[in-house]
C-alpha positions in Angstrom: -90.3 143.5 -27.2 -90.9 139.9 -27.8 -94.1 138.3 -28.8 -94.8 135.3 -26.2 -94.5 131.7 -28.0 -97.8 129.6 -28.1 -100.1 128.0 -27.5 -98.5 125.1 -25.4 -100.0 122.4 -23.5 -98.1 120.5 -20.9 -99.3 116.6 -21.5 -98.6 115.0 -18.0 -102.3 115.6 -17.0 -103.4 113.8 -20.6 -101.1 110.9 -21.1 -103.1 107.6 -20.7 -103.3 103.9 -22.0 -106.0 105.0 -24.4 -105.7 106.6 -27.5 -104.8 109.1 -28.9 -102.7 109.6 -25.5 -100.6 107.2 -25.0 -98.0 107.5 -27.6 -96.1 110.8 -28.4 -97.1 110.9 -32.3 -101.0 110.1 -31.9 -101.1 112.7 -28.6 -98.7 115.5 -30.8 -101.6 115.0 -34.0 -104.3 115.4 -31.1 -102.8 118.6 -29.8 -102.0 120.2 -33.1 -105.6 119.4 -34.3 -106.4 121.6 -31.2 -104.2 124.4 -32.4 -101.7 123.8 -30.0 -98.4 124.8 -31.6 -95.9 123.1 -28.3 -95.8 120.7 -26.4 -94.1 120.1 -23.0 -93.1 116.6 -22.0 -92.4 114.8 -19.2 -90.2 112.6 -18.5 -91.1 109.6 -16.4 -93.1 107.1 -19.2 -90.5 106.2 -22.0 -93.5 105.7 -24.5 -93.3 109.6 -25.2 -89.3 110.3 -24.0 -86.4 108.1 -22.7 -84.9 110.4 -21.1 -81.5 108.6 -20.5 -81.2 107.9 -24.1 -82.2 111.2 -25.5 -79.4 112.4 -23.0 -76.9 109.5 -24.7 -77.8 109.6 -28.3 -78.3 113.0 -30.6 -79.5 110.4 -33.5 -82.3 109.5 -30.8 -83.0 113.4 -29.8 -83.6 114.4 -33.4 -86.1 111.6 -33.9 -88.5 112.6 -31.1 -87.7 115.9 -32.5 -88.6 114.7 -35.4 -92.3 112.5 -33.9 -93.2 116.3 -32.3 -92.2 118.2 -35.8 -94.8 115.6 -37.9 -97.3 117.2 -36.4 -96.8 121.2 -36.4 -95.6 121.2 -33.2 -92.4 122.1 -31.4 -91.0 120.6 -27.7 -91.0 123.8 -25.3 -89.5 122.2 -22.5 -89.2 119.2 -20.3 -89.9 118.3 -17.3 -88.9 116.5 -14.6 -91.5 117.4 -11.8 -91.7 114.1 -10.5 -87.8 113.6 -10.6 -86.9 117.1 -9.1 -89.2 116.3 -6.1 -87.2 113.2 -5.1 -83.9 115.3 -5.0 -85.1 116.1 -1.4 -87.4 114.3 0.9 -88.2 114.5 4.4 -88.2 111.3 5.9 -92.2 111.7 7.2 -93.1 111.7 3.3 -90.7 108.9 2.1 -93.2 106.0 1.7 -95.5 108.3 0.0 -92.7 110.1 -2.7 -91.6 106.0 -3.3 -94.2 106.0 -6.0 -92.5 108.2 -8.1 -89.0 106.2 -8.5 -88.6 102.7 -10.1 -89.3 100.0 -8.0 -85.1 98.8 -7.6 -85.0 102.5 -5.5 -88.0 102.2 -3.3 -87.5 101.9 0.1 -83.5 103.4 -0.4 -83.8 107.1 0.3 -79.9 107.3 -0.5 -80.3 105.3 -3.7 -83.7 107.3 -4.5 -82.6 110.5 -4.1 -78.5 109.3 -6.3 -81.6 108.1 -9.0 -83.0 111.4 -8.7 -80.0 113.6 -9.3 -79.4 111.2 -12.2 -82.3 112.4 -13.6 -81.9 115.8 -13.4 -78.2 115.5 -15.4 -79.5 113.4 -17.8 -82.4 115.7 -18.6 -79.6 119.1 -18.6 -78.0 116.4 -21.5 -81.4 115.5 -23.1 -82.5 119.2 -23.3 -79.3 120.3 -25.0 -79.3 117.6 -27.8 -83.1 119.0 -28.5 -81.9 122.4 -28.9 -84.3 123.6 -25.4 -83.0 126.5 -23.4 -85.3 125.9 -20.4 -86.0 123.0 -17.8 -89.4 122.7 -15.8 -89.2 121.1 -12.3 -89.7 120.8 -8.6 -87.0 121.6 -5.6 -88.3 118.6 -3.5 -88.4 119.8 0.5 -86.6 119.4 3.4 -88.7 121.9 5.3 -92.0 121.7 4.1 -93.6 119.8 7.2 -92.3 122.6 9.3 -94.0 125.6 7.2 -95.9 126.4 10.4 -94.1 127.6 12.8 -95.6 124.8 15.9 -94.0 123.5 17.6 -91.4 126.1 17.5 -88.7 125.3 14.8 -85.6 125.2 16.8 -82.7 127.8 15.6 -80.6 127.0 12.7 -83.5 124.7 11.2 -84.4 126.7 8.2 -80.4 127.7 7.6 -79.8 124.2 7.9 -82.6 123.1 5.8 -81.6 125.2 2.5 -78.1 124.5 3.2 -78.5 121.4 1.9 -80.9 121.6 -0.2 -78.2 123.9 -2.1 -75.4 121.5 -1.7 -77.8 119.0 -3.7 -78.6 121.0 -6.3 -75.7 122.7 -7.2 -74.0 119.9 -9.0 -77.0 119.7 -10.8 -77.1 123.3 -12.1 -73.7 123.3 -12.8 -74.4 120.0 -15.4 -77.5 122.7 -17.1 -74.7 126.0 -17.3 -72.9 123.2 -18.7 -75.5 122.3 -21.6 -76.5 126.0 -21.7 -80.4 125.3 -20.2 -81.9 127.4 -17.5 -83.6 125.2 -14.5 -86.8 126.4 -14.1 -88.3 125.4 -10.5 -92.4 125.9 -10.1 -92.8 127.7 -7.0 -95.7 125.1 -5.3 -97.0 124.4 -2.3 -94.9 121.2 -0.8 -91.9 122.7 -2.0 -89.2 124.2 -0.3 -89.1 126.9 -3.1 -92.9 128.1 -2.4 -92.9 131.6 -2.7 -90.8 134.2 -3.1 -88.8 134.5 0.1 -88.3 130.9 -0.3 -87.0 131.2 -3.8 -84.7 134.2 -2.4 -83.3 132.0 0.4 -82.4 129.1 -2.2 -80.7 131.6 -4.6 -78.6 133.0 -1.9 -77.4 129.2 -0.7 -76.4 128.7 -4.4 -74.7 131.9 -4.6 -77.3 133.6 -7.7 -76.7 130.6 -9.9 -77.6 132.1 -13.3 -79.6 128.6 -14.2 -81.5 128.9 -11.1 -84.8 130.0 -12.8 -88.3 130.1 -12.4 -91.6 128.5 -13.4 -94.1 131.1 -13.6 -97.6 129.6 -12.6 -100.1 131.7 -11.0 -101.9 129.5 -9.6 -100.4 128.8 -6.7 -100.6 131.9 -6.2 -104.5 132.7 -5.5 -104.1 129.5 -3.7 -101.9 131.2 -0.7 -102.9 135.2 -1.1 -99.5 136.1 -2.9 -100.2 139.2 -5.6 -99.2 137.5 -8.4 -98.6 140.6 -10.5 -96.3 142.1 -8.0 -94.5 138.9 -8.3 -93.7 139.3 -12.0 -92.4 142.6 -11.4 -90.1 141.5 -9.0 -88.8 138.3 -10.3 -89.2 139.1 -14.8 -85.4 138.5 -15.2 -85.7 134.9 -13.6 -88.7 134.0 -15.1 -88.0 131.5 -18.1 -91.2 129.3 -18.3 -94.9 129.5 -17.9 -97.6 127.4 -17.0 -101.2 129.2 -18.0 -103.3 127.9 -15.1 -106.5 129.5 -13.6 -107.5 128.9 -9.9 -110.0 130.4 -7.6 -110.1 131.1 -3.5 -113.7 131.2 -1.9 -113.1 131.4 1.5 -115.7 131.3 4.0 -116.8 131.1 7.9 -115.5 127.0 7.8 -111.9 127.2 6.0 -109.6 129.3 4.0 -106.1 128.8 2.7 -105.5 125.4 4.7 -108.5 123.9 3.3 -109.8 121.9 6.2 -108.5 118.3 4.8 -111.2 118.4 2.4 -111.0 117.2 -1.2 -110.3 119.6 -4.7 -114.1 119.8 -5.2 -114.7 120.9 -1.7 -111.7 123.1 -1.0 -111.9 127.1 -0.7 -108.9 127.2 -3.0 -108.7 125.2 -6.2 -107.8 125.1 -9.5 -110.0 125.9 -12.2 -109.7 125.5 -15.9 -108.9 128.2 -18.1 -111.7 131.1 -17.5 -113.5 129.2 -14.8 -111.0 130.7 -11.9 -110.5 134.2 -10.9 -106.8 134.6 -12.3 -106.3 138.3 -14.2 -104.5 136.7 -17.4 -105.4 140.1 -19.2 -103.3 141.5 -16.7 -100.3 138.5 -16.5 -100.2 138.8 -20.4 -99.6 142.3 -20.2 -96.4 142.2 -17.8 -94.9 139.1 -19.6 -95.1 141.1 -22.8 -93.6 144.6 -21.1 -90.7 142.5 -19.6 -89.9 140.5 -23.2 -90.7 136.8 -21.5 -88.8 134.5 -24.1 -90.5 131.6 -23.5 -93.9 129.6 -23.8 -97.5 130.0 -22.5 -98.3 126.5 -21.3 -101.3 125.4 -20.1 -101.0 123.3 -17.4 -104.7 121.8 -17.0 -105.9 120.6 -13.9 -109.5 121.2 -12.4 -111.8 119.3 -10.0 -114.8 119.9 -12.1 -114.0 120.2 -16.0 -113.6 117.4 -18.1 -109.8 117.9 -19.2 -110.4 116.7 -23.2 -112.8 119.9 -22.8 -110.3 122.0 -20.9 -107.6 121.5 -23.6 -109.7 122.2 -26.4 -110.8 125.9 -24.6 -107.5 126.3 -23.3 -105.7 126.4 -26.3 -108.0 129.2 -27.8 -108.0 131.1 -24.2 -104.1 131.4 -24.5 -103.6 131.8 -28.6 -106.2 135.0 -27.8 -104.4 136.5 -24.5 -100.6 136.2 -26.0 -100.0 140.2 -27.2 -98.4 140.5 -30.4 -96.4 143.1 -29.7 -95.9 146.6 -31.4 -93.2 147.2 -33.0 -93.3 150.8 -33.1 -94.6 153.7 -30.9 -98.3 155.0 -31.1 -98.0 158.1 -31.3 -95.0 158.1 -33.5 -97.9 159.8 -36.4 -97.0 162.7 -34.3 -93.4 162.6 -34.4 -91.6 166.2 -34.7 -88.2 164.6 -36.3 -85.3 164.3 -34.6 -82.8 167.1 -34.3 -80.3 167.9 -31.6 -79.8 171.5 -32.0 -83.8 172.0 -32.0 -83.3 169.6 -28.9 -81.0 171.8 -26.9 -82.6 175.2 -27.8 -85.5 173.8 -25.8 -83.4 173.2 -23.3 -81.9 176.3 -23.1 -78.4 175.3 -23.9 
């Protein structure tokens, strides 16, 4: 068995124009002073990574390797969320999605979308030259604004929908076999890939790719009633990356899982930060111990009603003191009779 890696702490939800988080170095010494021991980066704000150039130039890998190593820490993964999103878009979200792509794109879904898979390849390139093995990101959607069946979704229209959504990101998974990183897509709400169906649908349209991996966050989980255990046990050998987030679902006599267009405070389902929600980590530690995860726990902080400097600072004790170290023997083996096959098949009776 393998002893999970960590603690982590994803820094999308911390980068800023203050200090100490808005330059890789100062926000590294701030999570190693922490007791953070990874970090995983994103991609979009060239202050921490250029991606492009990181894809281009090893001399320029092994320096931010380098910024991230100065402070005790090591890069899990990157990610490219915001990128993977934009690799498909229905049209009914396009103005709102233009935020995410440089302003020459907006406005261009076919030049978005060519940026996009750009992206994507060069981070497959950028991941290799640090010496990471796994990829967090989105699947973007096609199909999300139809993920309620009214008005009736005319045949074909799901079929059709992750038809192409393969055909996009097969070249793309081919450039990560290529540079030897698994893609790792967080199953989320707004995502084609948003449970497990969804995820099985997808992996039959790109024939099983062996790089088309999963982001394990359960999160989103208590957020749609999905048993997030269950889902470990089903999906272990895809599982490649992990974001440690807590959430909580209250409903009541008003709303439930749709949430009645109200805001993260006032919704039955939200996310929490770590302890505050109603996620079984005892449990999710347990299972991703028994089935040898070989990645990172990374918290991925995000909560309506925590402060997040205070959320990082508990987080990073909540996970270093729910990773098992795992045995490396049996517990009973005090009791051991020896080994010896004759003894063996006399008690067989053979």
């Amino acid at each position: 068995m393998k002893t999970i890696k960590g603690p982590a702490i994803f820094l999308a939800q911390f980068i800023s124009d203050q200090p100490p988080f808005n330059s890789l170095a100062s926000i590294c010494e701030w999570a190693s002073g922490l007791g953070y021991k990874g970090v995983q980066i994103p991609t979009l704000d060239s202050r921490f990574i250029d991606l492009q150039k990181a894809a281009e130039s090893q001399t320029y890998a092994d320096e931010v390797t380098g910024t991230v190593q100065a402070a005790g820490l090591e890069i899990t993964e990157l990610s490219t969320h915001l990128q993977g999103q934009l690799v498909a878009v229905n049209p009914v979200y396009d103005t709102l999605f233009d935020g995410f792509a440089p302003e020459a794109v907006r406005g261009n879904p076919k030049a978005r979308q060519a940026w996009a898979v750009q992206q994507l390849k060069y981070a497959a390139k950028a991941s290799q030259n640090l010496g990471l093995t796994a990829h967090a990101t989105f699947s973007g959607a096609l199909l999300w604004p139809m993920v309620y069946p009214w008005p009736q979704r005319p045949a074909g229209l799901v079929e059709t929908g992750f038809d192409e959504l393969a055909r996009r990101w097969l070249p793309i998974l081919q450039t990560f076999d290529e540079c030897g990183v698994d893609v790792c897509y967080e199953i989320h709400a707004g995502e084609d890939l948003h449970d497990g169906v969804s995820y099985e649908l997808f992996l039959d349209k790109v024939q099983h790719h062996p790089r088309a991996c999963l982001l394990y966050d359960p999160s989103h989980f208590v957020l749609q009633c999905l048993n997030y255990l269950e889902y470990i046990d089903i999906y272990h050998e895809r599982i490649r990356a992990f974001h440690v987030k807590d959430a909580e679902f209250n409903p009541n006599g008003r709303q439930g899982v749709y949430g009645g267009y109200q805001n993260w405070v006032d919704r039955a389902g939200r996310f929490r930060s770590l302890g505050d929600g109603q996620v079984d980590f005892k449990a999710i530690f347990s299972k991703m111990a028994q089935y040898d995860f070989p990645g990172w726990a990374v918290l991925e902080w995000e909560c309506a009603l925590k402060h997040p400097e205070d959320g990082a600072r508990e987080g990073a004790t909540f996970i270093r003191d729910h990773i098992i170290h795992v045995t490396d023997k049996a517990f009973d083996d005090f009791a051991a009779a020896g080994t010896d096959e004759a003894h063996n098949k006399s008690l067989l009776g053979l």
